[in-house]
N, C-alpha and C positions, 0 to 999 in steps of 0.2 A: 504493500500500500504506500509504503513510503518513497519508492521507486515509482508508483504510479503519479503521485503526487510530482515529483520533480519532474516528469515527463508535462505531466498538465502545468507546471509555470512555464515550463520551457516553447508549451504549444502557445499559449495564450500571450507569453513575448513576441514569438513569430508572425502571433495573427497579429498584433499591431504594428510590428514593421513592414510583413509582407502583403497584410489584406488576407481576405477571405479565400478561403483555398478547401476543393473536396476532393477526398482522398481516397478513392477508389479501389474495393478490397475485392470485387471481381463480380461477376452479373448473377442474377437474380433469377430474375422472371422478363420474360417475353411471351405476350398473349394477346395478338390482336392490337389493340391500344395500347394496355397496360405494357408498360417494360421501367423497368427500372432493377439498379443493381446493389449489391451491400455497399453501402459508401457510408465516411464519417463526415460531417459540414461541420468545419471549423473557422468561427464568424468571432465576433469579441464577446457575442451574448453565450454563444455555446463553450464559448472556450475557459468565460470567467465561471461559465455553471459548471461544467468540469471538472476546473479545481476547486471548488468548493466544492463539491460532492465528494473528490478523492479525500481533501482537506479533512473536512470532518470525519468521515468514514472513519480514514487513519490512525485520528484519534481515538475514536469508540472503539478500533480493533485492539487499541494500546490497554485504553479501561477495561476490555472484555476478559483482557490476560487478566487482570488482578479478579475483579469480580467472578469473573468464572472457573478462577482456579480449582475448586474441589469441586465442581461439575464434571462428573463422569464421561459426559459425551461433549466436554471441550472442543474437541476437534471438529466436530460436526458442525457445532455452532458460529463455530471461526468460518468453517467451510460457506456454511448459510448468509453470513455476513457477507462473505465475498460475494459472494453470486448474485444474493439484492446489488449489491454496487454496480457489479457489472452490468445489471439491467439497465440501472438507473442508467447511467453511463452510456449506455446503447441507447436509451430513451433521449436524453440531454441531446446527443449529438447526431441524430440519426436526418439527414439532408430528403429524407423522403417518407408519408404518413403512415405507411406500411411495416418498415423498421420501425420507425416511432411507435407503431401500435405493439409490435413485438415486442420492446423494451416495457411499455406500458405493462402487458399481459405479463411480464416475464417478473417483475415487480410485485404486480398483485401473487400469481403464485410462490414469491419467497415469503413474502410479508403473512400469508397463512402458514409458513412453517413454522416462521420466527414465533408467530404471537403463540401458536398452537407446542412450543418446542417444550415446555416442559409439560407433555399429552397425558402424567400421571396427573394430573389436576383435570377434573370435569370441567371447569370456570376456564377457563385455557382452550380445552378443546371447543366449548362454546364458543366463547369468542373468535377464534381463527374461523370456526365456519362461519359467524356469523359477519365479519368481515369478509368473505371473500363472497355471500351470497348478494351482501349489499353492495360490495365492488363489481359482481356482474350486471346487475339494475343500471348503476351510470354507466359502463363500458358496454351495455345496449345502444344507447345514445349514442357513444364513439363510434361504434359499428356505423348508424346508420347516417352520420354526419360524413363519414368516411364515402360510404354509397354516394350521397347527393353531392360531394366533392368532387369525383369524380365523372357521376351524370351531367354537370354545369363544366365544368374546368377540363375534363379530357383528361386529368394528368393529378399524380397523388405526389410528385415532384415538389418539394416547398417554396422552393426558387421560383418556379416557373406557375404554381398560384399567384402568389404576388405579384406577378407580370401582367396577369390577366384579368385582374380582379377589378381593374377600371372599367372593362370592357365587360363584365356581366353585372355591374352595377345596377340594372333596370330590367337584368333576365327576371323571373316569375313561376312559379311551381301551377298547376293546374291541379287540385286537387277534393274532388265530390264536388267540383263549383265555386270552390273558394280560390282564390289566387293568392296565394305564399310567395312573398319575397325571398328571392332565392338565398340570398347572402343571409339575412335575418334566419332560417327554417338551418343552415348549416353554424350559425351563431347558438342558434339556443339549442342545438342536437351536442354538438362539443360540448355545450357550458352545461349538461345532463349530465356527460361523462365527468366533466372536471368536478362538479357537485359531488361526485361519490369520490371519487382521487383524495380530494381537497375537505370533505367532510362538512358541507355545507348544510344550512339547517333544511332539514328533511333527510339528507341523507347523511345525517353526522353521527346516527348510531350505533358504529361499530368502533369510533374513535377511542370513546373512555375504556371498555369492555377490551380494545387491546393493552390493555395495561397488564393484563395476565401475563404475558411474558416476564421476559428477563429486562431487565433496565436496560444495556445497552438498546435491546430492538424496539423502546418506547423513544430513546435519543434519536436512533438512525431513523425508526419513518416518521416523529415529527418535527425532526427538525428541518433537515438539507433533502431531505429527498422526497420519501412516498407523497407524503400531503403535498406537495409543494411542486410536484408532476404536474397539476390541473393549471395552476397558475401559469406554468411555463408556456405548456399549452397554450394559452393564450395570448400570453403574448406574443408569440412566436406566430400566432395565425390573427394577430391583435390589426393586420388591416384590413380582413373581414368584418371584426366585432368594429371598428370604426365606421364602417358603409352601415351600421344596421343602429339605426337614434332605440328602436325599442328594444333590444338588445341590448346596449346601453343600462338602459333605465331598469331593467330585469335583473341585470348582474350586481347595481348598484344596490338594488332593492333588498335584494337576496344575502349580499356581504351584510349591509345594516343590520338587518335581523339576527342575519349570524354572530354578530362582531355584544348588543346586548342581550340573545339569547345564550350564548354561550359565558361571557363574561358574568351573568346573574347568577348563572347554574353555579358556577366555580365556586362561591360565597359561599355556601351550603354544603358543599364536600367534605367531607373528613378524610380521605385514599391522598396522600401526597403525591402520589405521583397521576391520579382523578384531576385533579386541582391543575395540576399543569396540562393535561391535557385536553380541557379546556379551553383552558388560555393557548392552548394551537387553535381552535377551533375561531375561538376572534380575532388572533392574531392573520387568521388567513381571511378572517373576514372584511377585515382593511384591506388586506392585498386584491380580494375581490371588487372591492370598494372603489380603489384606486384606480382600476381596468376597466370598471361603467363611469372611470369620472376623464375617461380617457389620458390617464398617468400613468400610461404603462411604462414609463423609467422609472418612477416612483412605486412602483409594484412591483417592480424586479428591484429596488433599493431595499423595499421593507424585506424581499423573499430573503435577502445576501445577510442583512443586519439579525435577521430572528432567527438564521440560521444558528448563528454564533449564540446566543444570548439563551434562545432555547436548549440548543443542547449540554449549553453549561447548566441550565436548569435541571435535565433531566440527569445528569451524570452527576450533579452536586446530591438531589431527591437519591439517586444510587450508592452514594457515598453515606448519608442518612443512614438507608432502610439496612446497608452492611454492615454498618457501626452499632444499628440497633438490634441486633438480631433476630432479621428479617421483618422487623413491625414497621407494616405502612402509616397505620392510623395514627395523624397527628394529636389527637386527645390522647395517645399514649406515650405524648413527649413530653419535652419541656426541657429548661435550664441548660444545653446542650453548646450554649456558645460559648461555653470556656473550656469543653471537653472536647471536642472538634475545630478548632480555631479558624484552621485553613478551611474546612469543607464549608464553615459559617461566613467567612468573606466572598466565598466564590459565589454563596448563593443571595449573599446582597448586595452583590454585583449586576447576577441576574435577575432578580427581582427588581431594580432599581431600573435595570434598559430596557425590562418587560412596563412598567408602571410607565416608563417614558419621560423619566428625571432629565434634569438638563443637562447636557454635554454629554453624555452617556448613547450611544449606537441607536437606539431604539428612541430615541425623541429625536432624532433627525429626522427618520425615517418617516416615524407617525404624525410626527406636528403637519409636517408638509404634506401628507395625504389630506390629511383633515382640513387647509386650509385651499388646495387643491377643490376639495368636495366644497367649502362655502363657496370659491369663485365659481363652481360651476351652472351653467344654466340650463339643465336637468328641471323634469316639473320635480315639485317637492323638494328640491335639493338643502333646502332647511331642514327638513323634516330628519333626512340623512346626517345631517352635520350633527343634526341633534344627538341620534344614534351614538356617533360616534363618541361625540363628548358623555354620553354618559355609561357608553363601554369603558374609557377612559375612568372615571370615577369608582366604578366595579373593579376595573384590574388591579387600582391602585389598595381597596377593598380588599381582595381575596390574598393579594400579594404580601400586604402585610397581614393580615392576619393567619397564614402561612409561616412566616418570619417566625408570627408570636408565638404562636404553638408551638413550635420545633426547639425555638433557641431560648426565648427569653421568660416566659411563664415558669410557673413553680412545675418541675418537672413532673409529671403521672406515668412516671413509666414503672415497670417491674423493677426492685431493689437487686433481683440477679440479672436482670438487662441492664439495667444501669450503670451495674459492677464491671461489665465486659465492655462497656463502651469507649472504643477508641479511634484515632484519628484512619482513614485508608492509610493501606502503602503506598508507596512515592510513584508505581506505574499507574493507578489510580486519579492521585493528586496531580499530577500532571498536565493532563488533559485538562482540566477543572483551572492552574492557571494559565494555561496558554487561550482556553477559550475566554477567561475574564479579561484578558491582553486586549484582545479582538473585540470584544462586548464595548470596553472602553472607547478603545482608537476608533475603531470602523468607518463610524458613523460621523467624525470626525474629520477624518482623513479622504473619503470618499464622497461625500455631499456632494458636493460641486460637480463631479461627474453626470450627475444625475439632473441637478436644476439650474446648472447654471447654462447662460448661452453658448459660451464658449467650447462646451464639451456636449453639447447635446445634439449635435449635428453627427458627431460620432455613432451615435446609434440609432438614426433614422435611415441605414440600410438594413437593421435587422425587426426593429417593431414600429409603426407608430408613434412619432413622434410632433407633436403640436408646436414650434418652436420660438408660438408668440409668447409662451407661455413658460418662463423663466424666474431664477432667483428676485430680481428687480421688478418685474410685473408682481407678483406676488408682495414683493414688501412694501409697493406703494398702495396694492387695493385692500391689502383683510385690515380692516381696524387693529388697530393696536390689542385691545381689549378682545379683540378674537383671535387674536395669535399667541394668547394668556391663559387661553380658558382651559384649556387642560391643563397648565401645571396647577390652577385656581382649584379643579376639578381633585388635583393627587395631592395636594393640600389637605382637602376636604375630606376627600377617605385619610387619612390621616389624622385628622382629627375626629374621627368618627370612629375608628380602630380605636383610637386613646380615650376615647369617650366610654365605651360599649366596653373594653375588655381591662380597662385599669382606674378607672371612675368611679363609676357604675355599673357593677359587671351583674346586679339584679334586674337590670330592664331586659337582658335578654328572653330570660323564664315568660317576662311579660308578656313580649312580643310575640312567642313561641303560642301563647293563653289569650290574648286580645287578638291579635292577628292572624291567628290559625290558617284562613285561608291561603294568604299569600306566601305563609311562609313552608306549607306545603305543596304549592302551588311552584315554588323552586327550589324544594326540598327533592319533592318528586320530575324536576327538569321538565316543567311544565305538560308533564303527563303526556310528552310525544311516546314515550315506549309503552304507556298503559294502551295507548291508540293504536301504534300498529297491533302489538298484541291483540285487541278485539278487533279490529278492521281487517287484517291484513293475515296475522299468523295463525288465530284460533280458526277462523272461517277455510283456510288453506288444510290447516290439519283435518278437519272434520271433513273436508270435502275429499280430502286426501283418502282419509279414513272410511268414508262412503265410498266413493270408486276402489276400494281396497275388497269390500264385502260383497259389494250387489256388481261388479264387472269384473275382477280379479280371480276371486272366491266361487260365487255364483256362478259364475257366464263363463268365464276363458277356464276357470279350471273343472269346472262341472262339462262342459263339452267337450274341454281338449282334454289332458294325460288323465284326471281322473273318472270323465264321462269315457271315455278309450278302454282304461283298465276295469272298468264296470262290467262293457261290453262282452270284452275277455273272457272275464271270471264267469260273467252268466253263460256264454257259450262254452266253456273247458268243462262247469258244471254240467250241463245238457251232457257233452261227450261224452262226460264220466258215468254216464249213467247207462252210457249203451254197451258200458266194458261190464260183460255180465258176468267170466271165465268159463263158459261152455264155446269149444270147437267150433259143435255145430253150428252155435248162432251166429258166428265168426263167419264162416261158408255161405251161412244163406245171406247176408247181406251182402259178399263178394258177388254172390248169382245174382240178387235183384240190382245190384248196383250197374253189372254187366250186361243184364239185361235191360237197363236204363237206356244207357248206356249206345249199344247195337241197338233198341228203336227210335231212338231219337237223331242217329246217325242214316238211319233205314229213313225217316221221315222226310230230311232235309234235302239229302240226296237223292 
């Protein structure tokens, strides 16, 4: 990995000296139309996703040693790590939608072995399938977004999309009488599949439920890779989603919801590593946010920055649940930041670029989408901004009160848990600070590429780029006072955290007894799983379960093998019966049969 890793700085040098360059690994498919062959597109957007995919990866394989050391089937797991990479990797870079789907597919089956790999836990094996049945539902979508790509464009080439996409800007689907704008019907068919990839609300159900695994495969898919496929997606085919305004307004619509259904949920978790998980689900729903507010630099900023931040999240959450032996639930922590020192700075580091503090990776990233979304002239585009800001208020919410429980509260752990509790070893700790390095600087260091004029020309060869629309437009139109409102906002959960758990730590009980409704209402994450559960799972089982008895049972096995062996038996019996053990009656039905026999042949003849 680390060999892979120094090959990916070395590609992503050359693509900015040399330009865009495909590297053709030998032919494919030829069929009529279709042709196209294994090739890698190495552009500055594939090539910085790349290393950051090797980047992280690397790390996590470095954490997987310590963490996985008395894991029996170590090697497997190393092996499983590699191979999601590699997809990713084939996904990131793939110059045509067909590899890109491979990659895709090739992802989703690692990601069920990962989540399913410790398959002596029931909760485990649940989970993996039930991630991989909800990742077949959006990669229906990709399927058929892929069809009508092809039907309109001729060509599943990426390069040669973009060529043509001026020219079916006015094409039209003909469909039972309605006319479907063509670009719009392959905009929201992708944005189905990226919905399940990416974990968006409706399809964000299998997100938490992979926490079953092992800690590194909660880091690797959500940080740098799995979730964060959907977004690529689009932006990579983000001058489609620019020709379609309601498109637009759908992906925007959909982030919002996601970015405070998911940050509400978080509040209410006790699972540390639930809790982060989460906070992917919003975090991705700004990146979604940003792509209907047409900032697709700014959506590939925030995907780079939460890459870092997140997975020091989850690898610190790992550092935690090792040191505690094996206890996820944060009401069985406490007092832990003078017993873990280093695992405690790494993860209010994280916490702090996840919350969107200032100077810190993740408030470059996020302020600027959020102030992206005020300028935008989207209907409702307030209604959105709002969202945001009060996802903002939540993360800072859930994030500290995460903090509290783990580090600073009067400790509820076991007195023999607590006994054993000590800091990871040093290939552990590692990763935890190289990623708080990056959490810090990133966001920092890199801004400018993303919103300033200067550098934004640079990558309107590979997505959409608006380029009235920079650092200096920006600081003359958001008000002052709306360019405030979220740190206003992480203030506020902060004072609200200080209020609620070190004040007054009796109004909870209250809130729990006066407010009952709402506070089960996202206790229970707004009752999406009780809904599919009766809409969707129980009515599938039962119908399952009927076609199982009255067509299964009944019909195919009562007429096929056991209506057959019926048949059998009742005629062997009959035969049995004319086996009397007398000769003679042996002889005379030799005669009558002979005699059958010769007049029937006498007849025809």
């Amino acid at each position: 990995m680390i060999l892979s890793t120094s090959f990916s700085v070395v590609s992503l040098i050359s693509t900015k000296i040399y330009g865009e360059s495909i590297i053709s690994l030998g032919a494919w498919l030829d069929s009529g139309n279709l042709s196209f062959d294994w090739s890698l597109q190495l552009n500055l957007l594939t090539s910085s996703m790349v290393l950051m995919v090797n980047f992280v990866s690397t790390l996590i394989h470095i954490y997987s040693v310590g963490y996985m050391e008395k894991d029996p089937k170590k090697i497997t797991f190393m092996a499983y790590l590699s191979l999601f990479t590699f997809f990713m990797l084939l996904l990131v870079s793939s110059s045509n939608l067909i590899q890109l789907f491979l990659g895709w597919e090739g992802v989703g089956l690692t990601s069920y072995l990962l989540i399913g790999f410790w398959n002596y836990k029931d909760k485990a094996n649940k989970a993996a399938l039930k991630a991989f049945i909800v990742n077949r539902i959006g990669d229906f979508g990709i399927l058929l977004g892929l069809f009508t790509i092809f039907i309109v464009f001729g060509t599943l080439n990426i390069n040669e999309i973009k060529i043509l996409i001026n020219s079916q800007n006015d094409s039209y689907f003909n469909f039972l009488s309605f006319e479907i704008h063509s670009l719009t019907l392959i905009s929201l068919l992708l944005f189905i599949g990226c919905m399940g990839k990416s974990a968006q609300f409706g399809l964000h159900v299998w997100l938490p439920d992979a926490m079953e695994g092992p800690t590194p495969v909660s880091a690797l898919i959500h940080a740098a890779t799995m979730v964060t496929a959907g977004v690529f997606l689009l932006i990579v085919m983000s001058p489609i989603i620019e020709a379609s305004e309601f498109s637009g307004n759908f992906i925007l619509a959909v982030g919002s919801l996601t970015c405070v259904f998911a940050s509400s949920v978080a509040i209410f978790q006790n699972d540390i590593k639930r809790i982060i998980a989460y906070s992917t689900c919003s975090q991705l729903g700004y990146m979604f946010m940003a792509i209907g507010a047409s900032a697709y630099s700014l959506a590939y900023f925030h995907l780079l920055s939460h890459a870092f931040f997140k997975a020091l999240l989850f690898l610190g959450a790992g550092s935690v649940i090792h040191s505690m032996s094996d206890e996820q639930n944060i009401k069985k922590m406490g007092g832990l930041y003078n017993k873990i020192p280093l695992t405690y700075i790494t993860m209010l580091v994280g916490s702090f670029s996840l919350m969107g503090l200032p100077f810190l990776s993740g408030y470059y990233s996020k302020d600027l989408i959020l102030e992206m979304i005020y300028l935008n002239d989207y209907n409702y585009t307030f209604l959105f901004f709002v969202a945001g800001i009060v996802s903002v208020l939540f993360t800072s919410i859930y994030s500290l009160r995460l903090l509290v429980y783990v580090f600073h509260r009067e400790t509820q752990a076991d007195e023999k848990v607590l006994a054993h509790v000590h800091e990871s070893p040093l290939i552990m700790i590692l990763p935890l600070i190289i990623l708080s390095i990056f959490a810090i600087f990133f966001g920092m260091f890199a801004n400018s590429l993303f919103i300033d004029i200067k550098y934004l020309s640079i990558w309107s060869d590979f997505l959409y780029v608006d380029e009235s629309i920079d650092s200096n437009f920006i600081t003359q139109n958001v008000p002052f006072i709306m360019k405030k409102l979220p740190l206003i906002m992480i203030l506020l959960g902060c004072f609200i955290i200080f209020f609620l758990y070190f004040s007054l730590k009796k109004i909870i009980p209250l809130i729990k007894k006066h407010l009952s409704f709402l506070y089960n209402f996202f206790k229970h994450k707004w009752y999406v799983d009780q809904l599919y559960e009766r809409i969707i799972v129980k009515p599938t089982f039962y119908l399952g379960k009927g076609f199982w008895k009255s067509v299964d049972q009944e019909l195919i096995d009562n007429l096929g093998p056991n209506g057959f062996s019926r048949v059998v038996l009742s005629l062997s019996f009959l035969i049995s019966k004319l086996q009397s053990g007398y000769l003679y009656h042996y002889v005379l039905s030799i005669i009558i049969g002979l005699t059958c026999l010769i007049s029937l042949y006498t007849y025809i003849f």
